[in-house]
Steps between C-alpha positions, in 0.01 A plus 500: 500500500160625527173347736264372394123636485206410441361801348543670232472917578422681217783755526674162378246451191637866430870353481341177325409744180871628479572131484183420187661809311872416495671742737672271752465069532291381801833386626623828486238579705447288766913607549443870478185510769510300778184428654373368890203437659393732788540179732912505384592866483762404717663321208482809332708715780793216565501451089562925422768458790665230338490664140660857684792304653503270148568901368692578721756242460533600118524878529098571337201694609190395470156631540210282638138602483269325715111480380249407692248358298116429538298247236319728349656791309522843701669832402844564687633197702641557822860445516872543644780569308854358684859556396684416768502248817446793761105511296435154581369603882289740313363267232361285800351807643314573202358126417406507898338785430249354244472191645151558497437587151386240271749451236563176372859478451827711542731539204864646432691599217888582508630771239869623506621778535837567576785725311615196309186405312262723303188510645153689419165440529173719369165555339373549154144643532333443129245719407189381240521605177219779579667641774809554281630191485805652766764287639606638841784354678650530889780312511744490872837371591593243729162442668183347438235628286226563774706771609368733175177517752728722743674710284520865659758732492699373738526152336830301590533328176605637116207537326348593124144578392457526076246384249497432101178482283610172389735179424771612305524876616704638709431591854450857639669499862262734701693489822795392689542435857883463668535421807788720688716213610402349133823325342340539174585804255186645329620426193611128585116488654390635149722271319365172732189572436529544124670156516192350701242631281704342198483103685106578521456622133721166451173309644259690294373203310381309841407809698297640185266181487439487895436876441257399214333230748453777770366764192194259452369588773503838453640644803595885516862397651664204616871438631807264474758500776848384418853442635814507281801332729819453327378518158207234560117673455222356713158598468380444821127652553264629327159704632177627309141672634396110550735213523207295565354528208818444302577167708163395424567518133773282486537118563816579749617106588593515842791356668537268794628731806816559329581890534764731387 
């Protein structure tokens, strides 16, 4: 069960527009993010600790990103990703360590990610029609979508790079990254990612008119992160040269401290 807050951050408005346009219910959301105020980020520790051992007892692997999150919109949050118990010491250490910061709230989101469960996450990067109208996708396994920003050469997870002009045409895999100790063939990676790109062509319809919203306003590029988890696609954030702006456009209804 999530606190209650008396603000609304607008990272959340962000989230609220997923809601307007169809992609998940504001139930679904206040499940999928749990939210705290600073004053109860203790909640937040002893509530990850209970979900691990919850895990635990059933055999599953989660991952759970921890945001810390400010009222006003900023570029990269800071935050702590935790998979196991022995992280917990570590998560304190970091929310000790910007104590003094002024974000608003703390939030976490659980995504999992054991053997036993398909799990993906990524980002579409759409292109305006002037800049060639490209569709370039980085898509991961078994983490969390942030991650993309790391990506080197010595990156733990499986991971693809490839772009299409379009909807409807195929995609052009530009690279492939496998991890040594990777349990995944290249061509089961090749064949799990054709699969994912399939349940996102499957959304074109609702995608295509957020992607016609965003077009208005005639950015160069905008993105859409998603996760695909045993079959199930979430969008789950989107980004452009001025969120602002785009908030500002729409008549987001806010809700009542409820978070997800």
């Amino acid at each position: 069960m999530n606190i209650g807050v008396p603000a609304v951050p607008m990272k959340w408005r962000k989230y609220l527009a997923l809601v307007d346009f169809g992609f998940v219910s504001a139930d679904e959301l206040a499940t999928e993010i749990r939210r705290y105020p600073r004053s109860k980020v203790h909640r937040l520790v002893s509530d990850i600790s209970a979900d691990i051992r919850h895990d635990s007892r059933r055999a599953r692997r989660s991952l759970y990103v921890v945001k810390l999150v400010p009222a006003d919109l900023q570029g990269q949050l800071p935050n702590f990703r935790v998979e196991r118990s022995s992280q917990l010491k570590q998560l304190v250490a970091f929310l000790t360590a910007h104590s003094g910061e002024t974000y608003l709230e703390a939030w976490y989101c659980r995504t999992r990610i054991d053997s036993e469960v398909f799990s993906v996450a990524g980002r579409i990067v759409f292109s305006a029609a002037n800049a060639g109208g490209i569709q370039l996708v980085e898509q991961l396994w078994r983490g969390s979508p942030r991650l993309l920003e790391t990506y080197s050469d010595d990156f733990a997870l499986p991971y693809v790079r490839a772009s299409r002009y379009s909807w409807g045409w195929p995609y052009s895999i530009q690279h492939v990254h496998l991890p040594r100790k990777s349990a995944l063939s290249n061509l089961q990676l090749q064949s799990e990612f054709g699969y994912s790109m399939r349940c996102i062509e499957q959304e074109r319809e609702k995608i295509g008119t957020f992607c016609r919203f965003l077009d208005s306003f005639s950015f160069k590029a905008y993105s859409l992160e998603y996760k695909i988890v045993a079959s199930q696609l979430r969008i789950i954030d989107w980004d452009t040269p001025n969120d602002k702006r785009v908030l500002g456009s729409q008549d987001v209804h806010l809700l009542d401290g409820a978070g997800g």
